[in-house]
C-alpha positions as CSV (number, residue, x, y, z in Angstrom):
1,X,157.4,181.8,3.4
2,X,156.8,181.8,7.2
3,X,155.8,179.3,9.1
4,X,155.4,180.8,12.4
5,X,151.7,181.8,11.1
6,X,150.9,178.4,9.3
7,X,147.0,177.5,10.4
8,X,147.8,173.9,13.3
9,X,146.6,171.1,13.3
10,X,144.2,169.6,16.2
11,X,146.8,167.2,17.7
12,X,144.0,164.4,18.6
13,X,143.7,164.4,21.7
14,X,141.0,165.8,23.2
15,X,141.3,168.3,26.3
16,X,140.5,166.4,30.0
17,X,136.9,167.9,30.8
18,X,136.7,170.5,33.7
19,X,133.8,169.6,36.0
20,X,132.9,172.7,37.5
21,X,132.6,170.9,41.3
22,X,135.6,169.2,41.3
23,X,138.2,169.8,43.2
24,X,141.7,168.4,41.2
25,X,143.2,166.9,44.2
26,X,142.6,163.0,45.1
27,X,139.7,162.4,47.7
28,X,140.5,161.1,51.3
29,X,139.9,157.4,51.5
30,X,141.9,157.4,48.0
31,X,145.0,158.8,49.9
32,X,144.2,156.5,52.9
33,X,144.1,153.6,50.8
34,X,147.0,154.4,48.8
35,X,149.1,155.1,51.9
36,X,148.3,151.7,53.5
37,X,149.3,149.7,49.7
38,X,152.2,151.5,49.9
39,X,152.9,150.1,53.7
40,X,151.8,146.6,52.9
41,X,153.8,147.0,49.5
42,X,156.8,147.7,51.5
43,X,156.3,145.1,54.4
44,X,155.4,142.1,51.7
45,X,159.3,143.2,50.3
46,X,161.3,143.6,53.4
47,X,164.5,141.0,54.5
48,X,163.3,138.0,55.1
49,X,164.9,136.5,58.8
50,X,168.2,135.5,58.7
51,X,168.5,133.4,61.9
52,X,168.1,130.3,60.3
53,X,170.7,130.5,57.5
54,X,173.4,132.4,60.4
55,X,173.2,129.1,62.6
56,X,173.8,126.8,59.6
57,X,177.1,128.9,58.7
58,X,177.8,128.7,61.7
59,X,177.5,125.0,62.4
60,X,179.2,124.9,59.0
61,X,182.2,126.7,59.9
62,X,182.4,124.8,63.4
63,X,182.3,121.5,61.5
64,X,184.7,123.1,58.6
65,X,187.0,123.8,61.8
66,X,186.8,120.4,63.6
67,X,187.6,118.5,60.3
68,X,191.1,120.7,60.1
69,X,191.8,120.2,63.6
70,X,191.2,116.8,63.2
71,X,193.4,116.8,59.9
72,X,196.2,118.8,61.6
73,X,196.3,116.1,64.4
74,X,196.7,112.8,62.2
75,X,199.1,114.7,60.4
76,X,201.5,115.7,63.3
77,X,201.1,111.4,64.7
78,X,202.1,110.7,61.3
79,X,205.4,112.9,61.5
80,X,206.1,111.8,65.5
81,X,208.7,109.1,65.4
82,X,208.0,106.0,66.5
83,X,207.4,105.4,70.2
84,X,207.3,101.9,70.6
């Protein structure tokens, strides 16, 4: 038996209309409006600045610096023999 000639079945779904006067590419202010959400889309997602969070590392590290200075130095008075 073949089924290459079996009658089909109507899958459902009916076929999109045609409209005679209709041209199937989107209209102008649809493009323009689309083009600027895409803009804004990518603006509202970009980096946010950095400046503030690079000069708190930084004062951070300075203060992270001082501390071992400061460290290194009671360490080595510590170690110096006595001078009185």
């Amino acid at each position: 038996m073949s089924t290459l000639l079996a009658p089909q079945r109507p899958s459902g779904i009916p076929d999109p209309l045609q409209l005679p006067g209709r041209a199937p590419r989107t209209s102008l202010p649809d493009r323009i409006a689309m083009r600027i959400a895409l803009a804004l889309l990518l603006w509202s997602t970009r980096p946010t600045d950095n400046r503030d969070r690079a000069a708190g590392a930084q004062a951070h590290r300075l203060l992270r610096d001082r501390r071992i200075r400061e460290q290194e130095w009671a360490r080595a008075r510590l170690l110096l023999p006595n001078s009185r």
